[in-house]
N, C-alpha and C positions, 0 to 999 in steps of 0.2 A: 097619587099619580092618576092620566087618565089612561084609556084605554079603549080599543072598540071592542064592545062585550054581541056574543052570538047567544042569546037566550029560548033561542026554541032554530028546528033546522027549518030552513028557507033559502034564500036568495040572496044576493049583496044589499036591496034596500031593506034588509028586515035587521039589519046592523043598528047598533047603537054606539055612541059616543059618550060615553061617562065616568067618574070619580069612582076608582077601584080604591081597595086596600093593595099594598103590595105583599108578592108573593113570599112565601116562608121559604128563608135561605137552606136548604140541606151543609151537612158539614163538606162537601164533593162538591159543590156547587160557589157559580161565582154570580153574582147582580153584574147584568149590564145596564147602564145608561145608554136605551136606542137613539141613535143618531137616526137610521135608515132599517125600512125592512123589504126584502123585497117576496114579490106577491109571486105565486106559482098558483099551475093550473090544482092542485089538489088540493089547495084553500078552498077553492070554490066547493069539494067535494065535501071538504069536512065541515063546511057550513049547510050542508045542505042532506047531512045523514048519509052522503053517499060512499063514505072513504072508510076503508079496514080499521082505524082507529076513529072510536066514536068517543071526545072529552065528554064529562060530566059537564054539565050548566051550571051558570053562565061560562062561560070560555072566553079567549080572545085568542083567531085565528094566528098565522105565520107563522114560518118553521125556517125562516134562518135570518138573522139580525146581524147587527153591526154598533160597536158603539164604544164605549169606553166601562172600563171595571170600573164600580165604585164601592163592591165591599165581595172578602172571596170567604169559604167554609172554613172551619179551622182545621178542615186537613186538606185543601189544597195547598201545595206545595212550590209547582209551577208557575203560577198565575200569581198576578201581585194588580190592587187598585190602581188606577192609573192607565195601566197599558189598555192601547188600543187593539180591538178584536173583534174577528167574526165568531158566529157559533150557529149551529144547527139544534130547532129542536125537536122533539118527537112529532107533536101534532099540534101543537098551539102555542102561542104563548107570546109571538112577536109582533102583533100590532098593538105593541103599548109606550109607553112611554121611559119603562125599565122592562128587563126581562131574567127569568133567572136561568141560568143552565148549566149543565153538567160541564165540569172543569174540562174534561176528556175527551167533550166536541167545542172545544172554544179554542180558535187558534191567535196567536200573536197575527196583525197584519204589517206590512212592507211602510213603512214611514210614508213614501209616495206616493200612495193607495189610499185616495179617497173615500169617507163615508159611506156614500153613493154606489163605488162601485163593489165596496167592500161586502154591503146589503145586500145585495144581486149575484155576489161570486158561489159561495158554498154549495146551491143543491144544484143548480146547474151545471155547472163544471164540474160536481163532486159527482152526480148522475151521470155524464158524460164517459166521466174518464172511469169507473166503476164497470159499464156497460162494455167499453171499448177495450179494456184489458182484463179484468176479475172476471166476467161474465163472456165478452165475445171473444176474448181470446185473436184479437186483432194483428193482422202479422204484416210488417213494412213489404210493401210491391201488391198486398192484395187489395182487391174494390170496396170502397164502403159504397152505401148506397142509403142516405139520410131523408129521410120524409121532413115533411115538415121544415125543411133547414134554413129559414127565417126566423122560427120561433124562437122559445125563451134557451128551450134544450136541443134544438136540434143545432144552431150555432155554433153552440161551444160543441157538439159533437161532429161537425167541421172541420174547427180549428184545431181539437184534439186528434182526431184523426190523419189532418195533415203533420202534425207532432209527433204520430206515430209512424210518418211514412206511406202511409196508404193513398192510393190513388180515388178522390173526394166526389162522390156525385151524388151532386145537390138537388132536390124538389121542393117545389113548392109554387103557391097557386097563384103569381101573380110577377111580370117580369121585375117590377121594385123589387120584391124579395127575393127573390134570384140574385139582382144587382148585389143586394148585401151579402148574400151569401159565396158571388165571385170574389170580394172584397176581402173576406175571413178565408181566399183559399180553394173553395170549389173549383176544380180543373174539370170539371161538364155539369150541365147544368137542363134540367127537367121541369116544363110548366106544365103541371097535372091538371090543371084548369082547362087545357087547349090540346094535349101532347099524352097518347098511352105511356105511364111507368114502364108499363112490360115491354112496349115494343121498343121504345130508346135504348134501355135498358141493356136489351140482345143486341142491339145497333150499337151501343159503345164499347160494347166488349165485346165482338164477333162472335156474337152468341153466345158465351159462357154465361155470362149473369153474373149478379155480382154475389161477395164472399161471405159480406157483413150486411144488413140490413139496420137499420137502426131507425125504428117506429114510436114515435111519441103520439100519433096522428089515430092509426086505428082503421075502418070502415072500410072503403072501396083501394085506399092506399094500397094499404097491407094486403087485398084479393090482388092486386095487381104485381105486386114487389113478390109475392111468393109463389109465382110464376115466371119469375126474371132474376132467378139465383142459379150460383152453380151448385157443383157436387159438393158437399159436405157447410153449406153455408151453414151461417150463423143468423138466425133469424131476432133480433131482442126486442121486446116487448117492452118499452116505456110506460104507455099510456095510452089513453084513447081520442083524443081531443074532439075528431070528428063528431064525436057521438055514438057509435056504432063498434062495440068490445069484438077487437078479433076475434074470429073463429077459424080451427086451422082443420083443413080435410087433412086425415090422418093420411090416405092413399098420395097426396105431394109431399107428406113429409118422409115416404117411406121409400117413392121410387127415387130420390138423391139425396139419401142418409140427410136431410136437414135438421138442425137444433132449430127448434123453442126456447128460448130462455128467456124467465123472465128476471125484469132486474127492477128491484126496491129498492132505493136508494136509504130512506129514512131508515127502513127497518133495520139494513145492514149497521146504520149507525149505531143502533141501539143494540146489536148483537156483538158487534164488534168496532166500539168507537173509537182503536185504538187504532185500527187499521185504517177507517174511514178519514181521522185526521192525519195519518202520513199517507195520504194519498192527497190530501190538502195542502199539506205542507211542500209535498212538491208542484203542485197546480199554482201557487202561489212563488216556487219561484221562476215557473216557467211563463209565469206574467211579469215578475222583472225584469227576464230575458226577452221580453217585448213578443215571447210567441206567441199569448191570446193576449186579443185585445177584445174586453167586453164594452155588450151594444146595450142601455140604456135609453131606450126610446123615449121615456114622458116619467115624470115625478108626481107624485100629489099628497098634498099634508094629510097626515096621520088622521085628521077627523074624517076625508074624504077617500075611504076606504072603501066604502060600499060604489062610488065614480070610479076608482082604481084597477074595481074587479070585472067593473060593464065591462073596461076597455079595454082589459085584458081578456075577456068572454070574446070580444069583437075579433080576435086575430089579426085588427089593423094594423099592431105595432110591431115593428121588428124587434127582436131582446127583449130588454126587462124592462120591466116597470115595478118602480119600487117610492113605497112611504116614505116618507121625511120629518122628522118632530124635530 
């Protein structure tokens, strides 16, 4: 099969395109045939030494696929060749052409559930809705307050949020993305290119601030949002995209009792991937109930991987962008 192999840490052109062996099947484990993979901002970290799981070399980045079984371990139970499925995997493994993964994060997908969109549903929706209820403790009538909520994960946490009942406000740096973000749901809307987080923030909720904060973004966002929360907020910690790893002055998180929390989506899986797929298995079916619809901005074949990750480095794209073989 081929695959794009990361043979030393660098950047997206330092990728390669070539003729692997395929992976050794564990007995717990099922071979997908990748239809689609789609690309997250922590590829880019694990290709570059930057990310809490460092694979051994050569590698091939992605962490969550799409595709079809085409052979399962001889004690998976559940799973049978044939069926179509998503799966999540630890830290690598999905920009190839087959992929192998643990029975236990590989779910059946919805007959009408494209390839495509199939590749792109798992860590983003699964980090979404993980943050929004396991970690922030989200409760219908209170404010979220989404950074980023164009991107790949701040979308579905959006959409999820409106799911949850909560009152949705949206940021992010340019009115297009805004646009998409009214679209998935945002009932206010923040351009932090032009427009203080903090001061809207107190403007839309007559000064209380909002309840949940939800940060994939990082840098000057997050200084601004953690001055624009109420009492006992929930502050989560996605990531950092900006560039710039929160730093929290303890003296704001003391005068209105605020949480920190941070939320790893992957790891969780691998702690507990039993919990992580029924939290899937419901996401999936609150996509046939037409409540998320996932945004897929741009595709690019599996050898142009290293194109894939510029252009998801650029934050031009709303949603996801995801591989194709």
């Amino acid at each position: 099969m081929k695959a794009i192999l990361c043979r030393g840490w660098g950047g997206p052109g330092d990728l390669s395109f070539e003729e692997v062996a395929p992976a050794t099947l564990g007995p717990h484990q099922v071979r997908i045939r990748v239809r689609a993979c789609g690309l997250n901002f922590a590829d880019t970290l694990v290709i570059a030494g930057k990310y809490q799981v460092k694979p051994p070399f050569p590698f091939s980045p992605g962490i969550e696929v799409a595709g079809d079984i085409v052979e399962s371990g001889s004690e998976v139970r559940t799973l049978r060749p044939g069926q179509r499925v998503c799966a999540f995997l630890r830290a690598c493994g999905g920009y190839a052409e087959e992929a192998v993964a643990d029975a236990e994060a590989t779910i059946p997908i919805p007959d009408a559930m494209d390839y495509v969109t199939a590749g792109a549903f798992p860590v983003a929706y699964g980090t979404s809705h993980l943050a929004l209820t396991h970690r922030g403790q989200l409760k219908p009538g209170e404010t979220l307050l989404v950074l980023g909520a164009a991107g790949g994960v701040g979308l579905t946490a959006v959409e999820i949020g409106k799911v949850l009942g909560a009152r949705v406000i949206a940021a992010a740096g340019s009115p297009d993305k805004l646009a998409v973000a009214r679209e998935h749901g945002a009932d206010e809307l923040i351009d932090y290119a032009k427009e203080s987080i903090r001061d809207r923030v107190r403007e839309l909720t007559g000064g209380k601030g909002a309840d949940v904060v939800y940060d994939p973004v990082g840098g000057d966002a997050f200084d601004q949002a953690l001055r624009a929360v109420n009492w006992e907020a929930r502050m989560l910690v996605i990531g950092f995209a900006a560039g710039r790893i929160q730093s929290v002055p303890a003296n704001l998180v003391l005068v209105k009792n605020i949480s920190v929390v941070g939320v790893v989506w992957g790891a969780q899986g691998e702690r507990d991937p039993a919990l992580v797929s029924r939290y899937l298995a419901e996401l999936l079916r609150w996509w046939e109930q037409g409540k998320l619809k996932p945004v897929v901005s741009k595709t690019f074949p599996l050898a142009e991987a290293g194109a894939a990750m510029q252009a998801l480095l650029s934050r031009r794209y709303p949603g996801r962008i995801v591989l194709t073989t």
